[in-house]
VMD Tcl script that draws the C-alpha trace (Angstrom):
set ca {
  {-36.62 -60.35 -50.74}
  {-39.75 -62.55 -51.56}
  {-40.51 -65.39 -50.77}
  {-38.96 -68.21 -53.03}
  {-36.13 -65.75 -54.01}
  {-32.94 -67.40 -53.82}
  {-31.21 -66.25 -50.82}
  {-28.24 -64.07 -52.22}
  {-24.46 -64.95 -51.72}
  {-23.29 -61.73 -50.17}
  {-20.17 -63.27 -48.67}
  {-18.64 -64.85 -51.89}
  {-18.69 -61.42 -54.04}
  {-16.58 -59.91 -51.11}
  {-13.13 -58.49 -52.08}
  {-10.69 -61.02 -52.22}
  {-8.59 -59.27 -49.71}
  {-11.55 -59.51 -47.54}
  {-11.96 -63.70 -48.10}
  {-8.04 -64.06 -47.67}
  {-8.46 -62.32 -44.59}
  {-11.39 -64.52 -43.58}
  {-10.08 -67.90 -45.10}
  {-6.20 -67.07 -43.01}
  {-8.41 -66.85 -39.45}
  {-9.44 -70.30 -39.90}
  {-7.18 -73.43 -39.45}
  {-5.68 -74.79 -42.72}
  {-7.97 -77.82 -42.34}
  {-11.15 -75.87 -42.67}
  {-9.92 -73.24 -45.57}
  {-9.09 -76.21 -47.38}
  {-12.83 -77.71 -46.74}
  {-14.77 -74.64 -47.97}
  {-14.06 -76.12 -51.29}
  {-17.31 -77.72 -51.24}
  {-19.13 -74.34 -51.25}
  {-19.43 -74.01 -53.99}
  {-18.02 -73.80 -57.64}
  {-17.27 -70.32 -56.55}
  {-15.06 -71.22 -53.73}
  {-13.68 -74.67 -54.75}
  {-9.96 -72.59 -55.16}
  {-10.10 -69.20 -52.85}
  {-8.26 -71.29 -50.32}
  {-5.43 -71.99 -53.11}
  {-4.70 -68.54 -53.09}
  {-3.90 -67.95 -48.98}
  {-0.60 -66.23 -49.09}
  {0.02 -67.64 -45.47}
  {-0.61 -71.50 -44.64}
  {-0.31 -72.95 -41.06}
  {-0.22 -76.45 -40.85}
  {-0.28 -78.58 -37.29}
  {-1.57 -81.68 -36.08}
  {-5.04 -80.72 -36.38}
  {-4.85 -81.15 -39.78}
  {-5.49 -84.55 -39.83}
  {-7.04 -87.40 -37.72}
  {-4.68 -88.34 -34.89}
  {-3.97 -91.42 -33.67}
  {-1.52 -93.03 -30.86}
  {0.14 -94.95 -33.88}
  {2.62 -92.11 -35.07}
  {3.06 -93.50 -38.64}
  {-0.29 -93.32 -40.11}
  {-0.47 -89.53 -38.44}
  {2.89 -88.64 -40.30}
  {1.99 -90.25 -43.59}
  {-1.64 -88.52 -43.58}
  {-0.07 -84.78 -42.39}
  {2.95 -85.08 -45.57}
  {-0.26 -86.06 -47.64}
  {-1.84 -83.24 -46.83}
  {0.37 -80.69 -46.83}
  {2.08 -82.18 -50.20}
  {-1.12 -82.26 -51.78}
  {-2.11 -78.41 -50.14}
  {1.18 -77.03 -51.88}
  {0.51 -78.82 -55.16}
  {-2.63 -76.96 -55.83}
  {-1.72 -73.83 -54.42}
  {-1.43 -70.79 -56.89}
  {0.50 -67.71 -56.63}
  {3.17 -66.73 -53.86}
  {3.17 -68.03 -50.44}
  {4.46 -65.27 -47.63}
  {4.49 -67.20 -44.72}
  {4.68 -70.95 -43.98}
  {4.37 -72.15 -40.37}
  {4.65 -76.18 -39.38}
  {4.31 -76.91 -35.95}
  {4.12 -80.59 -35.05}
  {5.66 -83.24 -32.79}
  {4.63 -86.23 -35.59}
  {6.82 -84.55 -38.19}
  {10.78 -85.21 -37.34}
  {13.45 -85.59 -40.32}
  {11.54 -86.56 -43.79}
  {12.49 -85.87 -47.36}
  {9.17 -84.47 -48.08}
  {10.13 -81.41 -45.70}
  {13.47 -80.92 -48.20}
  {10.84 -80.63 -51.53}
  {8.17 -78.30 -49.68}
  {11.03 -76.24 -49.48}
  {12.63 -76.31 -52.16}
  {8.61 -75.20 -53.53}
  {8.57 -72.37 -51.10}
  {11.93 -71.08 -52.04}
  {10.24 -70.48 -55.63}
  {7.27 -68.97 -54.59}
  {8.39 -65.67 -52.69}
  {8.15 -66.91 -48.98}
  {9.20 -63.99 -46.25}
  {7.82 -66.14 -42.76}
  {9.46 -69.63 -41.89}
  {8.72 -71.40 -39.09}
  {9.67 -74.76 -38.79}
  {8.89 -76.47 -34.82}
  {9.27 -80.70 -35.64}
  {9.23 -83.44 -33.10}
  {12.00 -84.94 -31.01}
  {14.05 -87.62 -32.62}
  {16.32 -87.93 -35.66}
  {16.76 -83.56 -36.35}
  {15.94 -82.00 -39.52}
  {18.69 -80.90 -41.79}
  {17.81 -77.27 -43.43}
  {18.38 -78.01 -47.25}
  {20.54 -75.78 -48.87}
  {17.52 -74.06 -50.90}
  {16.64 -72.05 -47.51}
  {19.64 -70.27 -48.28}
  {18.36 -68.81 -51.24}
  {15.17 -67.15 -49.86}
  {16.61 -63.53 -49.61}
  {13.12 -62.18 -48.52}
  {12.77 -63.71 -45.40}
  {11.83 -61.30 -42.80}
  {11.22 -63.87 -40.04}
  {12.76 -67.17 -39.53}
  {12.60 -69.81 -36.69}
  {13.91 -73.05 -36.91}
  {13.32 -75.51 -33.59}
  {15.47 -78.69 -33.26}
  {17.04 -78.96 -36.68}
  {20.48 -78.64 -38.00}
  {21.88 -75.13 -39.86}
  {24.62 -75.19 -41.99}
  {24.70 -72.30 -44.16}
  {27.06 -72.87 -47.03}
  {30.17 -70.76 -47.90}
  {28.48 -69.07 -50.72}
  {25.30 -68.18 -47.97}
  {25.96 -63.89 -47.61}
  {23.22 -63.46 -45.48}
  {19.28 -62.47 -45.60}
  {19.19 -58.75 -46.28}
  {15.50 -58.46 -45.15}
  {15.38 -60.50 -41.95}
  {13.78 -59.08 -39.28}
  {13.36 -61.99 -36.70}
  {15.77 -64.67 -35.72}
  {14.68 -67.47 -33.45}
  {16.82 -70.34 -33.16}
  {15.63 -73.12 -30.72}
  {17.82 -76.60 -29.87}
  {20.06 -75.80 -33.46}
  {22.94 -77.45 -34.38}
  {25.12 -75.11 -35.84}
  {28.82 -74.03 -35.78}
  {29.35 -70.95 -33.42}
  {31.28 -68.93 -35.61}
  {28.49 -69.46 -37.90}
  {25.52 -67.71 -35.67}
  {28.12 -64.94 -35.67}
  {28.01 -64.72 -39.43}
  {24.45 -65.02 -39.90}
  {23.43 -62.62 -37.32}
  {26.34 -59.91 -38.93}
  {25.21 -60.20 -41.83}
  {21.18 -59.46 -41.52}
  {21.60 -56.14 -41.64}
  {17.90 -54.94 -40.64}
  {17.48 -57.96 -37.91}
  {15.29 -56.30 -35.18}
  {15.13 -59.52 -33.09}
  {17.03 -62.35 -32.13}
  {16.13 -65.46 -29.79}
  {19.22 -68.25 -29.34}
  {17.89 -70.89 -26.78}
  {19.11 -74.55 -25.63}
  {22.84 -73.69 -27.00}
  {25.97 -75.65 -25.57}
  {29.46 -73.81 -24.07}
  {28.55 -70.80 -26.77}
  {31.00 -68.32 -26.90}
  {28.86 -65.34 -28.74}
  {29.40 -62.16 -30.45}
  {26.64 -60.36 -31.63}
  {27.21 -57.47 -34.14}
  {23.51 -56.25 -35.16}
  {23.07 -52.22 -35.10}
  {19.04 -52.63 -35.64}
  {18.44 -55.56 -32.70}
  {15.78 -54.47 -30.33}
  {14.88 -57.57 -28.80}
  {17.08 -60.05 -27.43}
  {16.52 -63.62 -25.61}
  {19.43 -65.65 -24.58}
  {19.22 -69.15 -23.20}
  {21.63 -71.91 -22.53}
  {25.32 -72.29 -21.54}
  {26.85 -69.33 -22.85}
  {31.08 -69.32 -22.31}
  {31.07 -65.86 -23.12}
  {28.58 -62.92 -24.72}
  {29.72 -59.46 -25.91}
  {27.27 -57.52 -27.41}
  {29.80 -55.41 -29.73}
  {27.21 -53.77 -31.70}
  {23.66 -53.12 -30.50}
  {23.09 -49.64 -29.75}
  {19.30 -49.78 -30.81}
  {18.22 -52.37 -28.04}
  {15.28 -51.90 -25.69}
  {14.12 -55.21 -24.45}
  {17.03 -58.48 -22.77}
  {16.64 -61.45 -21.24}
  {19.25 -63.53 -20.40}
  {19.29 -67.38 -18.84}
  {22.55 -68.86 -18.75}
  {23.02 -72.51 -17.25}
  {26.26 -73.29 -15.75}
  {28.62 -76.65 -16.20}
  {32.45 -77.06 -13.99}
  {33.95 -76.39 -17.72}
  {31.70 -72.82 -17.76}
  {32.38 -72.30 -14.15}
  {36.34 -72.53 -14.44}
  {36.42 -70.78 -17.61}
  {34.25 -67.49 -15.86}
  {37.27 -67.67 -12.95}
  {40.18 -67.19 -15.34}
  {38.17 -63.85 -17.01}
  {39.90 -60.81 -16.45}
  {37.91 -58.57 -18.62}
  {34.77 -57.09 -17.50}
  {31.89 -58.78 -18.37}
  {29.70 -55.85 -17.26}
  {30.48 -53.99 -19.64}
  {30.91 -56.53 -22.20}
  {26.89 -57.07 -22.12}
  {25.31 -53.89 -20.84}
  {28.16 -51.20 -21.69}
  {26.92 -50.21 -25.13}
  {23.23 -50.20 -24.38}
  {22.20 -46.78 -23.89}
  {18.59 -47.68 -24.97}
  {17.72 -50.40 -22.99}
  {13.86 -50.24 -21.01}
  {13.71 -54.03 -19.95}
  {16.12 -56.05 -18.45}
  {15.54 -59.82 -17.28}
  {18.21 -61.78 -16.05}
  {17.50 -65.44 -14.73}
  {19.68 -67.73 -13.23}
  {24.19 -67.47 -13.13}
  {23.38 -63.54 -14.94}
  {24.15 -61.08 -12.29}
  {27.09 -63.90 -11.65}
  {28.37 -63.67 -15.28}
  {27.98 -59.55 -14.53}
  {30.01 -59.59 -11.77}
  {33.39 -61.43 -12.72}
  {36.16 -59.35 -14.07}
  {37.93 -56.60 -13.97}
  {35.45 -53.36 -11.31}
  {34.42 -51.84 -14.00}
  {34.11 -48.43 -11.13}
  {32.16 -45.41 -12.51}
  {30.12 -46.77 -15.46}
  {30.47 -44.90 -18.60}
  {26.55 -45.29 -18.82}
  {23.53 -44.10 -17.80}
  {20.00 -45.78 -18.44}
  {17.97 -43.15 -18.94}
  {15.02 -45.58 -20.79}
  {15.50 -48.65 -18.47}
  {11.78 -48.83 -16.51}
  {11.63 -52.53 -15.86}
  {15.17 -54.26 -14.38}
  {14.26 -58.20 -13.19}
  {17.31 -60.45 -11.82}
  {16.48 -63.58 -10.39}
  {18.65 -65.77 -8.09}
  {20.80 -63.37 -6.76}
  {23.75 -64.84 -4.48}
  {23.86 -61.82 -1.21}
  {26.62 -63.49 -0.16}
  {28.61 -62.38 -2.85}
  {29.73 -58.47 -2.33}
  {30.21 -58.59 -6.30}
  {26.88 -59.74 -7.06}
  {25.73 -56.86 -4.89}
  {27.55 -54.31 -6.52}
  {25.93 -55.37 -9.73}
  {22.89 -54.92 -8.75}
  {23.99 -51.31 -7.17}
  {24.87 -50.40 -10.32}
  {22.71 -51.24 -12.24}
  {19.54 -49.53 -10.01}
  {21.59 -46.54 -9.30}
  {22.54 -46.07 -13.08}
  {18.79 -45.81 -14.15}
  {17.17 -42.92 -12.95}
  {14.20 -43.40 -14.70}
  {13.55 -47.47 -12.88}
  {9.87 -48.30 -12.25}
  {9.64 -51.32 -11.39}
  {12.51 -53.94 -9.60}
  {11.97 -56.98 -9.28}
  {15.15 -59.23 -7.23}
  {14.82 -62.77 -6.17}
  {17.50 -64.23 -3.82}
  {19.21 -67.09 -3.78}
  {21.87 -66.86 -0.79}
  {23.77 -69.57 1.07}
  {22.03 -68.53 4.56}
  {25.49 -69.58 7.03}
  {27.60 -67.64 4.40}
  {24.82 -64.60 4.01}
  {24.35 -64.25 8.00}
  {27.88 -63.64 8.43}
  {27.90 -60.52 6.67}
  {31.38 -59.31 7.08}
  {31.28 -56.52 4.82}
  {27.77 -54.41 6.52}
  {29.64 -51.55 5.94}
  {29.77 -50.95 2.00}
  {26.04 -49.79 2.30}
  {27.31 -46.54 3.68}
  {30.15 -46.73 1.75}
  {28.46 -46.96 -1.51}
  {25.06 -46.23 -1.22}
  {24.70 -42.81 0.37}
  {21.96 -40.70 0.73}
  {22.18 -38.94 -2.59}
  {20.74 -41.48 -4.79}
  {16.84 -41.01 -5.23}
  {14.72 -43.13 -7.66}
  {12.15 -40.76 -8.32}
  {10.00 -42.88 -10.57}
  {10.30 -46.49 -8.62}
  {6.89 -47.47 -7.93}
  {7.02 -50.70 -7.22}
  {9.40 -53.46 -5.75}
  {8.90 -57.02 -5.59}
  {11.50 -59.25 -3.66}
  {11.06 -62.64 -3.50}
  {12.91 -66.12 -2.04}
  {13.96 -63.71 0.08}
  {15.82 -64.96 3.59}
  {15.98 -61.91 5.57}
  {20.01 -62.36 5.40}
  {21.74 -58.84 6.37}
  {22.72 -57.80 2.97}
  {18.92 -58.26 1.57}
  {17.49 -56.36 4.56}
  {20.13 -53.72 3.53}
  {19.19 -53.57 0.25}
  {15.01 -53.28 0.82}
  {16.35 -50.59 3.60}
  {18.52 -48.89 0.70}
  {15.20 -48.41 -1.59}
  {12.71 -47.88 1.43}
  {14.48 -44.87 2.15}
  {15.32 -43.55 -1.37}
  {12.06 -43.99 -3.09}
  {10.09 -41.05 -2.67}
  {7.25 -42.21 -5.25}
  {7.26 -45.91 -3.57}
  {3.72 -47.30 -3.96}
  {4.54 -51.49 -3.33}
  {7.59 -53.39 -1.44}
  {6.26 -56.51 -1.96}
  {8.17 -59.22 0.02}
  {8.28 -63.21 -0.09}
  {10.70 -65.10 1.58}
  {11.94 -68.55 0.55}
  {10.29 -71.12 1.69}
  {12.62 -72.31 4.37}
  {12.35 -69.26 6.41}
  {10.56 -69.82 9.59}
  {11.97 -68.94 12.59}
  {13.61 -65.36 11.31}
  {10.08 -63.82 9.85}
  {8.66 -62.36 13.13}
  {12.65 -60.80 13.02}
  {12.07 -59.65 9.45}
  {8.83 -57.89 10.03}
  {10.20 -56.27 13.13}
  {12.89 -54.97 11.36}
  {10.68 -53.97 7.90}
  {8.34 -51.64 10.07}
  {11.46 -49.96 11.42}
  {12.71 -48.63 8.35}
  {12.66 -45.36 6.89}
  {10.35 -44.76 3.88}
  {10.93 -42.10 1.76}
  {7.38 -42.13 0.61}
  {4.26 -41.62 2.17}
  {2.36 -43.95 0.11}
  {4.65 -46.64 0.35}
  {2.81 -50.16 1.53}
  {5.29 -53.06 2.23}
  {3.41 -56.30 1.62}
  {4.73 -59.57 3.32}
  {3.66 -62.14 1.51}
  {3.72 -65.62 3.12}
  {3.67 -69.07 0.88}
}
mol new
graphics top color blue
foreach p $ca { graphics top sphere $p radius 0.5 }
foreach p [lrange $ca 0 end-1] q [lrange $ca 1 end] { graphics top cylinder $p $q radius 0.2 }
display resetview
């Protein structure tokens, strides 16, 4: 090129997949802005099949008004100049609550082929999904935070939903049942912040599952294809009496039909939940995928609770990694009454062959814990890390715990125990 050539526009001739691609990485605000380009670009941003709106979009302020008024502006004003279909609309902002606007951008996107929805609006007065959702039967992801769903009796599901994440939702039990039945390629599902939920969940394609809040009941009926749960369920008196009067086994009710499975978290009340009911005995099910099992707060003064978590290690021959945390009432834990189900139960035949690593943590050096590292130490012939933190009021029995963690067998010749002190 000479000099006093004009410098060529290499980026504006670019395929247009190419500038959509370019134009998507950048926050709404500034696709919006490269309008002033030039006469070439004043409407490549019009055409962005995905738009992502937040806060940034606009000047904030502490005066929440002004904000709100400015962000409908601009989105209102993005969406009327916008040409051709929109796939995916995200709106994540805390100055947004319940607004008509929100019903008409809908309404818009319901017309113009959208497959992503993500809706995440402030606290306050909750937004009311318009009945025009209803009608997008191309969604393949949908997430919804603090508003209310109330699918009418006409709604027969979304056919090509793949993701399901509902977050703080009002909406009638029996119909999360319905929806989730009737998304017939769902792949995965996320229910969090639900109240005294009693939950059925019929999807044959669900891979991934997240469960958080107070759950009466779950029964995973139909998921055969899952590899990745977490579970968190918070516990009220109501909850707590209603678990008591179970007779059927809630074991099985959650992990009998799961043959699949390679991750398993459960967080606080789970291996509790697990453990009421009928002894399921011999399982009719073997892990063979399950590589990473976490449970957290584990009560060691509860022989059930201990058999859960038996059952579940010895079931998955194939474990890699374990990860326990304890949560034991230390006067009940010390007394120990029943030392003698470890060689009862947990014999010298079991042998995890690919555990590698063990982490156990709030851990009080009760007898049943030290039974249980004991139990692994000496079946774990590919052990690489025991990894052990105990809870915070543990003082006087450490020096007794690390007597008594040298002492034990290890299977494996590589295997380093690691006492880790807060």
């Amino acid at each position: 090129m000479q000099m006093g050539d004009a410098a060529e526009d290499f980026i504006s001739d670019l395929p247009q997949s190419i500038l959509e691609n370019i134009l998507t990485r950048l926050p709404i605000g500034d696709a919006v802005r490269t309008c002033i380009l030039s006469s070439k670009w004043r409407y490549k941003w019009a055409t962005l099949t995905q738009l992502v709106f937040d806060e940034n979009c606009v000047p904030i302020s502490n005066d929440r008004v002004p904000v709100e008024k400015s962000l409908v502006k601009f989105i209102t004003h993005a969406l009327f100049l916008h040409q051709g279909p929109i796939h995916k609309f995200q709106l994540s902002t805390v100055h947004l609550q319940s607004c008509p606007d929100i019903d008409q951008w809908l309404l818009f996107l319901s017309r113009n082929d959208i497959r992503e929805l993500v809706l995440e609006l402030g606290e306050g007065e909750w937004f009311r999904v318009p009945s025009c959702l209803f009608n997008c039967r191309k969604l393949t992801r949908l997430e919804l935070f603090r508003c209310e769903f109330d699918p009418p009796l006409t709604f027969t599901g979304f056919p090509c939903l793949r993701s399901l994440n509902l977050h703080q939702v009002l909406v009638a039990p029996e119909a999360i049942e319905s929806l989730i039945s009737s998304c017939p390629l769902l792949e995965s599902l996320s229910l969090s912040y639900f109240d005294s939920l009693d939950l059925n969940i019929c999807a044959p394609n669900l891979k991934y599952l997240y469960l958080e809040g107070e759950f009466k009941d779950i029964h995973l009926e139909s998921t055969p294809l899952l590899v990745s749960m977490s579970i968190a369920m918070y516990m009220t008196d109501d909850i707590a009496e209603h678990f008591e009067q179970s007779s059927s086994c809630n074991f099985l009710k959650i992990l009998g039909g799961v043959p699949h499975l390679e991750k398993l978290v459960g967080y606080i009340y789970f291996t509790k939940y697990l453990s009421i009911g009928d002894d399921p005995g011999r399982l009719p099910i073997t892990y063979n995928h399950l590589k990473v099992i976490e449970l957290y707060q584990v009560s060691f003064e509860d022989m059930k609770e201990i058999l859960v978590v038996i059952q579940l290690i010895t079931n998955s021959p194939n474990l890699k990694e374990l990860h326990i945390s304890g949560s034991s009432n230390t006067l009940a834990a010390i007394e120990a009454p029943d030392l003698d189900f470890w060689e009862k139960e947990c014999h010298a035949d079991y042998s995890f062959k690919q555990l590698k690593l063990v982490k156990m943590t709030d851990i009080s050096g009760v007898p049943h814990e030290m039974e249980l590292i004991k139990f692994l130490l000496s079946n774990s012939p590919v052990l690489e890390i025991m990894s052990i933190t105990p809870c915070t009021f543990v003082t006087e029995r450490k020096v007794n715990m690390l007597i008594e963690l040298v002492r034990f067998i290890r299977a494996s010749p590589r295997a380093e125990i690691i006492f880790i002190q807060n």
